[in-house]
C-alpha positions, 0 to 999 in steps of 0.5 A: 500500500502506498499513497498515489502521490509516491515517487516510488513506483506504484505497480506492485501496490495492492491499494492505495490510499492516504495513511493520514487518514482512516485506513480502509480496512476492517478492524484486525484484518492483518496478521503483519504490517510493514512501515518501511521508512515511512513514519517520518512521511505522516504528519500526524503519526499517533493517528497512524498508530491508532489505525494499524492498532485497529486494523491488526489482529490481537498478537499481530506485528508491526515491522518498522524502520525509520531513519535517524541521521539522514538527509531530508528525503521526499520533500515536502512530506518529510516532517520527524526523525525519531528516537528510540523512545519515541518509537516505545511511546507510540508502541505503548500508547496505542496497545502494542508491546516493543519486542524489539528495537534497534539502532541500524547503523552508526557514525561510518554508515552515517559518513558513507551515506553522505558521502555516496548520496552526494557523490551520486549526484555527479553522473556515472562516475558518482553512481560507481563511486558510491557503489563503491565506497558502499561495498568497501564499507561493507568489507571493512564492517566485518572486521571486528574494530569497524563493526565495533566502531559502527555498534558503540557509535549508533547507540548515540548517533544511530543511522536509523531504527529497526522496531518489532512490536506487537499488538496486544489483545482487544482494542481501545481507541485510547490506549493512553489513559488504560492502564494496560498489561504488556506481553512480558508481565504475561511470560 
């Protein structure tokens, strides 16, 4: 799903439709949804929440990522960057439990990104030349000093997020003034 405005291709879309709004599908309809950087295109997001919270099934997953530390992307619909507790804070909210959430990538991803999203721009030699730096980036990750580097680094100044939450079972359209059991105290 995505809205008919997207500068992504829209040939493998399954519906269209503008997630700032009611989404048009059935209470707990889905097992799943996927927010693949997203997030920071909805300018109002706690709505967002409310209606994946209503449109997925009790124990239903939400898979997200966000980016963090990244350039200004889909202008002029890219309105937040979010924290890891701001993630938490609309899990919490809208009755979801957070099984998991993650910093992806730190400061040498954060450079080479940069560094290749500007290169990029200089025709096929730029393209090559961020391909490059891409792939040199990923061989020099996998030695034990850079992939510590890139993991203490993102604890601050992550490139983005990668969330796995849960919703919990029923469904009430004000999850922030219910007090409401998470999935750990039921383990």
């Amino acid at each position: 799903m995505d809205w008919s405005n997207s500068l992504h291709g829209t040939n493998h879309l399954d519906a269209e439709c503008d997630l700032t709004k009611d989404l048009p599908f059935a209470d707990a309809s889905f097992d799943s949804i996927l927010l693949s950087d997203v997030l920071e295109h909805i300018p109002t997001p706690e709505r967002l929440w409310r209606e994946m919270a209503r449109i997925l099934k009790p124990g239903g997953k939400v898979l997200l990522n966000v980016p963090f530390c990244y350039r200004m992307h889909e202008e002029p619909y890219d309105y937040y960057r979010y924290t890891k507790y701001a993630l938490q804070r609309f899990a919490q909210e809208t009755g979801f439990d957070t099984i998991l959430i993650k910093e992806i990538g730190g400061t040498p991803e954060i450079v080479v990104d940069i560094i290749s999203k500007f290169v990029v721009r200089l025709g096929p030699i730029g393209r090559w030349t961020a391909i490059g730096l891409q792939a040199l980036w990923q061989r020099l990750a996998a030695w034990p000093p850079a992939r510590r580097v890139s993991e203490r680094s993102a604890k601050h100044i992550p490139l983005g997020y990668f969330m796995i939450a849960q919703r919990l079972g029923g469904f009430s359209a004000d999850y922030a003034n219910t007090d409401l059991p998470t999935l750990k105290d039921s383990r």
